[in-house]
N, C-alpha and C positions, 0 to 999 in steps of 0.2 A: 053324573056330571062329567066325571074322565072322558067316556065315551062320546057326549055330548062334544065337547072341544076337540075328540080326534076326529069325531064327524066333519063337525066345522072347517077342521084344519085341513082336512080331505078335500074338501067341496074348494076352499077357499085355490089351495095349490090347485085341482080342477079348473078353475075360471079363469088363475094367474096364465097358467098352460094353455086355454083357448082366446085368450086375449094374445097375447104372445104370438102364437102360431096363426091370429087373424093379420095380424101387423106384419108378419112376418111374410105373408103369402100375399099380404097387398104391397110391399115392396120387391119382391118377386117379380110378381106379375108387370110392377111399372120397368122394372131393368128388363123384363124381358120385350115391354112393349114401346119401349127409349134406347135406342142403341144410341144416343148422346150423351146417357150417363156412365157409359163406359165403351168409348168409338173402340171397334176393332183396329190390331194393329199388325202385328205381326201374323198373329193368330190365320189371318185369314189365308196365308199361304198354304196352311194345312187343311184346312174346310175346302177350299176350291180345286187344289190336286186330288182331296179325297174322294169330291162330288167326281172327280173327270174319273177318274180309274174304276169308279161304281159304273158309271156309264160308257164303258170302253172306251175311252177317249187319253190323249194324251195328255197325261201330268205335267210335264214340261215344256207345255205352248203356252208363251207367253198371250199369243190370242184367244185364246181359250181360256189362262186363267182371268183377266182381266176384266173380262163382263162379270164373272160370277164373284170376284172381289168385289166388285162397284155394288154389287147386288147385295154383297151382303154388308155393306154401310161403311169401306175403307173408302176415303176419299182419294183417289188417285186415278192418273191418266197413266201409270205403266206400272204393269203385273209385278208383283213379289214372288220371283222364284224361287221354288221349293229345289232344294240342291241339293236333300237329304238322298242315301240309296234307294234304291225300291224294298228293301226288307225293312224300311222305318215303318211302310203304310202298317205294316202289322199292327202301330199304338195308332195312326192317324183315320185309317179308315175308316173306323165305326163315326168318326165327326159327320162322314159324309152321308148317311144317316138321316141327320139333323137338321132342324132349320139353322140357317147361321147363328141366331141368337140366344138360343137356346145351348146350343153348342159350344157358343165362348165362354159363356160362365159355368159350366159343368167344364170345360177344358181347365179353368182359372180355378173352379171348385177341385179337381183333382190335382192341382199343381201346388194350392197352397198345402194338399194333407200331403203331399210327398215330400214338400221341404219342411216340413213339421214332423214326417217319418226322419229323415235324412237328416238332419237338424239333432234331432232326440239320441238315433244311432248314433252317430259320431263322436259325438259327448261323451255317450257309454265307451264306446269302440277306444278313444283315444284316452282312458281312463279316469274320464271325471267322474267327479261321486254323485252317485244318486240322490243326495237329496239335493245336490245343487244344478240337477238338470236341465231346472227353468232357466238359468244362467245360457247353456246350449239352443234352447228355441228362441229365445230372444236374441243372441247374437246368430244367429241363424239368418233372423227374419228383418235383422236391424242390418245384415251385411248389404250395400249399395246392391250390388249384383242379382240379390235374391229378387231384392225389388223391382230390377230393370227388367229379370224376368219374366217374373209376376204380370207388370204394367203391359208387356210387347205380348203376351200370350207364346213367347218362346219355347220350344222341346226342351233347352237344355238341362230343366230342372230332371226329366225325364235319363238325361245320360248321368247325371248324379246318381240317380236310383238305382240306375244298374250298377256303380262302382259301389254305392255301399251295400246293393245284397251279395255282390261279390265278396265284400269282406265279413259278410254275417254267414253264408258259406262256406268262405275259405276258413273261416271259425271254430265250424262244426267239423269241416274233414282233418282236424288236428286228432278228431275221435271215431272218423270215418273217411276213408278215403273217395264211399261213392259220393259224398257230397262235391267232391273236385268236378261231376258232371256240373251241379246244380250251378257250380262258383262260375263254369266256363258258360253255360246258358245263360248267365245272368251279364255278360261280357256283351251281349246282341244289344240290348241296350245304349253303350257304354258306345256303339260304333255307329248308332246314328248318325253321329259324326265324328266320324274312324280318324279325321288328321288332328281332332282335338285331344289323342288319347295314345299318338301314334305308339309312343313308346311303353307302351302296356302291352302293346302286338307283339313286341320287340322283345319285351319279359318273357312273357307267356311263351314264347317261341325258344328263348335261351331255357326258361325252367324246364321244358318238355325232352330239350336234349340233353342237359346236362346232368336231371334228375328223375328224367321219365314220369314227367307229371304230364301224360298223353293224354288223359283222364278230362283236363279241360281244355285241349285243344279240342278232343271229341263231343265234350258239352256244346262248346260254342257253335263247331259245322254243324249240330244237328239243329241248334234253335234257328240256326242262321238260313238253315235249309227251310225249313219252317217256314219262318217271317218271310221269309224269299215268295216262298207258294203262294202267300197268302194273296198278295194283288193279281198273278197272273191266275185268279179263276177270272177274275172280270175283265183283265186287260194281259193277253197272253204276251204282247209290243212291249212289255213297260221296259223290261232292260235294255233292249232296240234303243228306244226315248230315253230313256235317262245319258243311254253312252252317249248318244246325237246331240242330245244338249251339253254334255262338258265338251265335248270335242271342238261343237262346232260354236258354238256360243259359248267360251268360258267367261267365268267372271271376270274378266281384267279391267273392270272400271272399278271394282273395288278400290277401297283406301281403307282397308283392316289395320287394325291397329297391332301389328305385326313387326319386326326386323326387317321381314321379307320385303314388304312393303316402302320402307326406310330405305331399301337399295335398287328399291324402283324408283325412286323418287332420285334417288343420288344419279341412277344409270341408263334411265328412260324407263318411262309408264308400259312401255310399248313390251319390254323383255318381261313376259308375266312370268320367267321360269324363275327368275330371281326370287322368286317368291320363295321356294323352298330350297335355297341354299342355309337358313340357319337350322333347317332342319339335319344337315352333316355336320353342323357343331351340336346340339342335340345328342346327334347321338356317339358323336365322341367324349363327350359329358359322361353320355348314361353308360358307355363301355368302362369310365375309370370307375365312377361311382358303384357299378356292378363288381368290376373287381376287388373292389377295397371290401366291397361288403354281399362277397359271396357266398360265404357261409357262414349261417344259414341266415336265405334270405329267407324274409316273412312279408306277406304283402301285407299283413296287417300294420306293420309298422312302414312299409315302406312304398305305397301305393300312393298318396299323400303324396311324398314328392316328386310323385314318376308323373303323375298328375299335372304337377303345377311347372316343371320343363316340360314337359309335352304343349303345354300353353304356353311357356314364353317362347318355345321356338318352334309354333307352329307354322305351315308354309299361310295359311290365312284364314279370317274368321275371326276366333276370339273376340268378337264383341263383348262389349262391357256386360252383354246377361249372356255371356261365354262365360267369363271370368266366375260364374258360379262354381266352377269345376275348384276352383282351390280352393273351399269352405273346408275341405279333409287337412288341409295344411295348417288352415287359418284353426281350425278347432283342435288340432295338436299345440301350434301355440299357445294359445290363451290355456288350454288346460296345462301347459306344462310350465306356463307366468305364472298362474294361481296357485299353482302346487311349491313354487320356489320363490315368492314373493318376497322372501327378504333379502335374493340379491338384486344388484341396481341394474344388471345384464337383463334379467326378469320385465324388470319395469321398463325398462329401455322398449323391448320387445313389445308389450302391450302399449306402449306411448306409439310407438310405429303404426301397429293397428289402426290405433283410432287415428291417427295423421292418415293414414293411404282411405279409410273410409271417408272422411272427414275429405280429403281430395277428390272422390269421386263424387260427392256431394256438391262442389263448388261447381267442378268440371260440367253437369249434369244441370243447375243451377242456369249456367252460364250459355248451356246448348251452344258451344264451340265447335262439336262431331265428334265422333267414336274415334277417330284416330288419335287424338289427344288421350283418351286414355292408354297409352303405349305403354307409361312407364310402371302399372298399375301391378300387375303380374311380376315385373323385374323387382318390384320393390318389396313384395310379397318372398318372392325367394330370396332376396339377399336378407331379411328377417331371420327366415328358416334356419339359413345358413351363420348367422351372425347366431341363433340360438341353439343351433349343434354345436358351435366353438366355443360357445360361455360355457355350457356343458361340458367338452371335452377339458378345458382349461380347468372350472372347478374341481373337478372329478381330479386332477392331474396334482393342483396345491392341495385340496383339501380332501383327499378319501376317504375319509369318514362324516365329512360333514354334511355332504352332497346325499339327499335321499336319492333312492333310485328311482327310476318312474312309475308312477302308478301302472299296476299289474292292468291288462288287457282286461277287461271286465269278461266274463261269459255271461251275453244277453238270454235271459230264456225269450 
């Protein structure tokens, strides 16, 4: 009779399993044969520079990408250019590949397991405890940012990824120094979009002089040299094309939600260089901040807010599924509210949170433009910083009372 009911129970999860995976392959099939139920948006700037550089053609012609947008179901009468360097095609080419449809939700399918990778890391990384790491993927995937995204079919979730296998590397070289190649190779990532991170160049470059960690400046040129090769078997022009297009056509119609921007608007639209003027307060920032805490620096503790200045005073960009880039800051908070929850400094911090989320919601709601979220990032690091000083303050009245912060986990 046992065996009778594990038979049963066998056949029964059998049928559960091909019903499921029948349902599941018939909405498949409909998303792949309805690009209505989820219109391409962003996504397709990466499909159509991919398809041109497969077919030696120029990435950054605007007439060129513009048909095979419309082709692949973006409603628009002018191109979405691809502004990324030529060593990004390294993750975008294989789209080109694909038919468009197929390609946006395997693009959308590897984006959510990365901020579901990145999500899970961070939690650990910033010391929250394992059994509350569902606490991490839900605030991960509930953050505005992750969503906007998600929704646009955006790379940025892609430059997250290299910042946190950076810190799962730079992890392991505390027990090995050759992993400092793996931490700087995992940097090629992270410069998809190199002025959203600038000041992580700026680290990396100080640690290599002043501590001889040459180890990952050497990671990075070799992947970079890489990812560089990879478009020019099919399009030898691309770096040609890409300088031609910032040169000659840069973005200055943008209204990024930037400083930079704010002093175009004050000084004429017309002066694009004003863009990266707060990038020289930046990094007169990052020079006091480095000094105060240069030895020893740890990127594991300190990448997180190199991060989230490098985005508020970026020269431009930061879009609102930019702003994914401070999830490393946002999840050092909340794990370090949760862990000190019975001061009001604590709660202060996470009431901030859900207010700055809770504002990209309305903002988003209201579809007013990307440039209104301006203050979103500012308000993210004046958090940070209001939760380093509650710190510094308690630790200062009360040294004994103050736990210290949970130890850096070792992920295996």
């Amino acid at each position: 009779m046992l065996k009778f009911c594990m038979r049963m129970r066998t056949l029964l999860l059998f049928v559960v399993l091909v019903c499921t995976a029948t349902v599941f392959a018939g909405q498949v099939r409909q998303l792949l044969a309805d690009p209505n139920i989820w219109p391409p948006d962003d996504f397709v700037e990466y499909w159509a520079a991919a398809r041109l550089t497969l077919n030696g053609q120029n990435p950054y012609d605007a007439s060129l990408l513009l048909p095979l947008q419309q082709f692949a179901g973006r409603e628009t009468d002018e191109a979405i250019m691809m502004w990324n360097p030529p060593w990004s095609f390294a993750v975008v080419l294989p789209l080109g590949w694909l038919p468009p449809r197929l390609a946006q939700l395997l693009w959308l399918l590897g984006h959510v397991f990365i901020m579901g990778f990145c999500a899970d890391r961070l939690w650990r990384l910033s010391g929250g405890p394992l059994r509350f790491r569902w606490i991490g993927w839900i605030s991960g995937f509930l953050f505005l940012p992750t969503i906007f995204a998600l929704s646009s079919g955006q790379i940025t979730p892609v430059l997250l990824f290299g910042g946190v296998l950076f810190l799962l590397c730079w992890q392991k070289a505390a027990g090995d120094r050759r992993w400092e190649y793996a931490a700087g190779a995992a940097t090629v990532l992270v410069a998809i979009k190199p002025h959203l991170a600038y000041l992580l160049w700026v680290g990396l470059a100080v640690d290599a002089v002043l501590y001889r960690r040459w180890r990952v400046i050497v990671g990075g040129a070799a992947a970079g040299l890489i990812c560089t090769a990879v478009p020019l078997v099919t399009n030898p022009y691309v770096w040609h094309q890409y300088v031609a297009a910032m040169t000659q056509r840069p973005p200055s119609q943008w209204l990024s939600p930037t400083l930079g921007t704010v002093l175009r608007l004050i000084f004429g639209p017309e002066h694009f260089r004003l863009q990266f003027v707060p990038m020289l307060a930046g990094l007169l920032i990052f020079a006091g901040y480095r000094y105060r805490y240069c030895d020893p620096w740890n990127w594991l503790e300190q990448l997180p807010v190199v991060l989230l200045l490098s985005l508020v005073t970026a020269p431009y960009g930061a879009w609102p599924f930019d702003m994914v880039l401070v999830l490393p800051a946002v999840m050092v908070l909340m794990v370090r509210s949760l862990d000190r929850w019975a001061y009001a400094s604590s709660r202060w911090v996470m009431a901030g949170l859900l207010v700055v989320n809770g504002g990209c919601l309305v903002l988003n709601l209201l579809k007013i433009g990307s440039f209104w979220f301006l203050w979103v990032s500012p308000a993210i690091l004046l958090l940070y910083v209001f939760g380093r000083y509650g710190d510094h303050n308690r630790a200062k009245c009360h040294p004994h009372a103050l736990p210290s912060p949970a130890p850096l986990a070792v992920i295996p």
